[in-house]
C-alpha positions in Angstrom: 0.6 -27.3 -6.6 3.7 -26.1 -8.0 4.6 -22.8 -7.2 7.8 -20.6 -8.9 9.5 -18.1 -6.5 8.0 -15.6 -7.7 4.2 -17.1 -7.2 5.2 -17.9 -3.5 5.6 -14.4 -2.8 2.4 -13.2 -4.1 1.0 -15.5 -1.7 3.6 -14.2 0.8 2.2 -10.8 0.1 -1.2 -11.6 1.6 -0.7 -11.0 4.9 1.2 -7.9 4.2 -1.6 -6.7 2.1 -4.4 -7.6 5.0 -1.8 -5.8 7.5 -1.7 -3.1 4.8 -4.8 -2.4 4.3 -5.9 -2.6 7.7 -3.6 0.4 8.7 -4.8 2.4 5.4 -8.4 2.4 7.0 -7.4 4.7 9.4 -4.4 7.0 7.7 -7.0 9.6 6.4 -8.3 9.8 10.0 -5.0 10.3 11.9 -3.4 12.8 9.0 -6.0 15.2 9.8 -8.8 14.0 6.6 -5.9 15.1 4.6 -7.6 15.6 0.9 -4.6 14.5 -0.9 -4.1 11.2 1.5 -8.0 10.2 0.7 -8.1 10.1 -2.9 -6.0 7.0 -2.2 -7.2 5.5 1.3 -11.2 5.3 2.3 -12.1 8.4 3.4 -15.8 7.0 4.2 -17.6 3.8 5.3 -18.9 3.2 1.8 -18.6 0.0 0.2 -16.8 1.7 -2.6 -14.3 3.5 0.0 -13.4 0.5 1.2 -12.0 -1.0 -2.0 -9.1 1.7 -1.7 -7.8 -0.8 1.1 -6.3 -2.7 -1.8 -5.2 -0.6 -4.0 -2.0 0.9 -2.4 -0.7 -2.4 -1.1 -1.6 -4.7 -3.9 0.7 -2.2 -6.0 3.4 -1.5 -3.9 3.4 -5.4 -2.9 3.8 -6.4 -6.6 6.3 -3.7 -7.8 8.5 -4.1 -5.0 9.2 -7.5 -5.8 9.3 -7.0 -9.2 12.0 -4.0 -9.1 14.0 -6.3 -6.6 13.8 -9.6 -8.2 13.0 -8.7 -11.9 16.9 -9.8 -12.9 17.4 -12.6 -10.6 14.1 -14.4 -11.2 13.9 -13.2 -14.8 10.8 -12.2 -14.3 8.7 -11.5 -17.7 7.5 -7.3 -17.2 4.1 -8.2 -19.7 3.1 -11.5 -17.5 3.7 -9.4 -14.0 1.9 -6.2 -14.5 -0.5 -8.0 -15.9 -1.3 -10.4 -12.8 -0.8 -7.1 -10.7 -3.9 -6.4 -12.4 -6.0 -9.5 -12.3 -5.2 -8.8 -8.2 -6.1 -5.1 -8.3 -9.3 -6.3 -10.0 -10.8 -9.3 -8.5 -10.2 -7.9 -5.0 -12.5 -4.9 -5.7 -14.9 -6.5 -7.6 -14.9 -10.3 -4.7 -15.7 -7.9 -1.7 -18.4 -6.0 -3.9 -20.1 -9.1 -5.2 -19.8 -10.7 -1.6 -20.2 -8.0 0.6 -24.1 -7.2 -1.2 -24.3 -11.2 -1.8 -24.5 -11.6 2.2 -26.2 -8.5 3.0 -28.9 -9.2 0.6 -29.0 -12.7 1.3 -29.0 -12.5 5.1 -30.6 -8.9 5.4 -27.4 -7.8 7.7 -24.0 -6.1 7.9 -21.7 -6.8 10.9 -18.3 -5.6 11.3 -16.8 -9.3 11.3 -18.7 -9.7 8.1 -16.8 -6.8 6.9 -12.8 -8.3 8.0 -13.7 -11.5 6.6 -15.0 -9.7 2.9 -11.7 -8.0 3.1 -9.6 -10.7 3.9 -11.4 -13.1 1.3 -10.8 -10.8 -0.7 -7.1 -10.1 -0.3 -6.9 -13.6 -0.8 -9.0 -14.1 -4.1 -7.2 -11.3 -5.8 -3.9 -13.0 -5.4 -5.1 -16.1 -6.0 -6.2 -14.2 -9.4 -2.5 -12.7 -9.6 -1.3 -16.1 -9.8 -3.4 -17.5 -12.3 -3.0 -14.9 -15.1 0.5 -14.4 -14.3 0.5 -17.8 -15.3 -0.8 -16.8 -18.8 0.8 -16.4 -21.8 1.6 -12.5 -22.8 -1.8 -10.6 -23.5 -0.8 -7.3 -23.2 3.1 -5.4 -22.7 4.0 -4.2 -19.4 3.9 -0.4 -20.6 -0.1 -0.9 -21.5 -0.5 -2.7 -18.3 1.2 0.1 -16.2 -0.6 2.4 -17.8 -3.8 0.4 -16.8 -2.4 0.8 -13.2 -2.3 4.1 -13.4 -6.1 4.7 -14.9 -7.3 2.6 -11.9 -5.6 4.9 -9.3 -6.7 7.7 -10.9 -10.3 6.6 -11.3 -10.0 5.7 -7.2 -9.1 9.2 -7.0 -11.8 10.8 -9.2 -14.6 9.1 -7.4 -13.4 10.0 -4.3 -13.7 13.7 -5.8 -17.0 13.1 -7.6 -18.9 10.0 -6.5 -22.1 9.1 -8.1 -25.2 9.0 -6.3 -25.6 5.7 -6.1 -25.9 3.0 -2.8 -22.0 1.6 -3.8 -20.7 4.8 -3.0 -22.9 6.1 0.1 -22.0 6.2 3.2 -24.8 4.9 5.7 -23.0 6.6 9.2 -22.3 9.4 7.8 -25.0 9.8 5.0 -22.5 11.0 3.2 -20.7 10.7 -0.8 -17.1 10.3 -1.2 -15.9 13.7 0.6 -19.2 15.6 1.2 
């Protein structure tokens, strides 16, 4: 496989991400269950909660190296943003689809399950990253950073007002988003 610079360090950026993302599941804990601070890290044990572990590093991961190496790599602002997104998206939606895959199929949830959905996931979304960077242009980098900005702010309105539903429940706590 053939990788550009610039596809190396979105692999690069898994570890960081995992690392991430791993600290962020316990930031709203140690600032006090600061309401600000959890409508962008998991405030909960809900499935749903624990997609917010991507969502700050995947973005920071991607626009850092973007803002640093944008010039020198000539790096083309519609094809980035828009693999920022594939990654965003296909590391939510990975440890949903696993995450109830294995707990339906094997009846179960374990805590090593839950690192392993996490980091399979981490690594699927930037695997995703990759590929449509890859792409030709489908949509400018304005529309796509204004995509980026809709999916934080949806994190952060379901963390205010999460549906009733079992995706966003909290089983220890038996609790929704912040209540």
């Amino acid at each position: 496989m053939n990788l550009k610079k610039e596809e190396k360090y979105i692999l690069i950026g898994i570890p960081f991400i995992i690392i991430a993302g791993s600290i962020l599941h316990f930031i709203y804990d140690w600032l006090g269950k600061n309401k600000v601070i959890g409508l962008f890290v998991p405030v909960n044990e809900s499935v749903w909660e624990h997609t917010k572990l991507f969502l700050l590093p995947v973005i920071i991961w991607w626009m850092a190296y973007y803002i640093i190496n944008k010039d020198k790599d000539k790096i083309n602002p519609n094809k980035w943003f828009f693999g920022c997104i594939a990654a965003l998206v296909a590391s939510v939606l990975f440890m949903i689809c696993f995450y109830y895959a294995f707990t339906q199929f094997f009846g179960f949830d374990s805590i090593i399950f839950d690192v392993a959905d996490f980091i399979l996931s981490v690594i699927v979304g930037q695997l995703a990253g990759i590929h449509f960077y890859r792409k030709p242009d489908k949509i400018d980098w304005k529309t796509s950073f204004s995509i980026i900005i809709l999916i934080v702010s949806l994190f952060a309105f379901l963390t205010l007002c999460p549906p009733k539903t079992p995706i966003f429940f909290d089983n220890a706590t038996k609790i929704y988003g912040y209540t």
